[in-house]
C-alpha positions in Angstrom: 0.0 0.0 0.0 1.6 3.1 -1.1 1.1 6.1 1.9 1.9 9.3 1.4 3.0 11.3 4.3 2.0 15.3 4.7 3.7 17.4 6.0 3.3 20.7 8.0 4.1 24.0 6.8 6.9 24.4 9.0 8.3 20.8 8.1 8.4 20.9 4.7 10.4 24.1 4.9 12.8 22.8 7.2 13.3 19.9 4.0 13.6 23.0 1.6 16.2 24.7 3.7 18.0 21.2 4.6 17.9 20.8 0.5 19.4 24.4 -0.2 21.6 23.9 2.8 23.1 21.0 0.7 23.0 23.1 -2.4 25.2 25.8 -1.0 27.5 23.6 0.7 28.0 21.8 -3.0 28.4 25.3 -4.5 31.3 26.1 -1.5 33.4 22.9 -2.4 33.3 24.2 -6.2 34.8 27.6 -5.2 31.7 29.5 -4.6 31.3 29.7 -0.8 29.7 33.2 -0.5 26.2 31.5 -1.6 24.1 30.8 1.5 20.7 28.4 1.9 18.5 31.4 2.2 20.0 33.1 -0.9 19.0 29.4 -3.1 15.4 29.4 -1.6 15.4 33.2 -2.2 16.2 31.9 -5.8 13.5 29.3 -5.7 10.9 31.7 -4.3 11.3 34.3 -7.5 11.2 31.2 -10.0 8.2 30.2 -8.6 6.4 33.9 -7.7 4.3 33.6 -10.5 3.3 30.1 -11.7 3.4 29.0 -8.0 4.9 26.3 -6.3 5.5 22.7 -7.7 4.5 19.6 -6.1 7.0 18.5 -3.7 9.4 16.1 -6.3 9.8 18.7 -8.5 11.1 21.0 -6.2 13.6 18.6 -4.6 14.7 18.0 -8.3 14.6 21.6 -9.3 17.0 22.6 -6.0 19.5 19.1 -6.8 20.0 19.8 -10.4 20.8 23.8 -9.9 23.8 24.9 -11.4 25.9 27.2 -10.8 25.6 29.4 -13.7 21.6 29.5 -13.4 22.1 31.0 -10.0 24.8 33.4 -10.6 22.3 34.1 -13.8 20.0 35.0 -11.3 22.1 37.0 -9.1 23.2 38.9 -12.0 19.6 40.3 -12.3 19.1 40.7 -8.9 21.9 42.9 -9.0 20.4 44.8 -11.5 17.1 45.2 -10.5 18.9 46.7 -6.8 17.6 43.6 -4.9 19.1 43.2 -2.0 20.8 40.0 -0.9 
């Protein structure tokens, strides 16, 4: 029998930041350790402003197969627009 689990609000965040905690650590072994957890999920939260979140798997794969230039991409234009970081 196949059970899904649900989570709470403030669980499945904690697993979003745990994922982008990962993120950024793989980011600082590359060279790029400047990039924090909150800075991917800020990321996350502006690719998904408009269309709105994703189920669950598609986020965890979204945050795993970031690369590096896609988030300095975005950066870039965060820069641009005067964001702040």
């Amino acid at each position: 029998m196949d059970h899904e689990r649900s989570f709470t609000t403030e669980e499945l965040e904690e697993v979003i930041l745990h994922l982008c905690r990962m993120k950024a650590e793989e980011f600082a072994v590359i060279g790029y350790e400047q990039v924090s957890e909150r800075e991917i999920r800020n990321y996350f939260n502006d690719k998904y402003r408009h269309k709105g979140h994703p189920p669950l798997h598609q986020l965890v794969n979204d945050i795993l197969s970031l690369s590096v230039p896609q988030f300095m991409n975005w950066m870039t234009m965060q820069a641009f627009k005067g964001a702040p970081f």
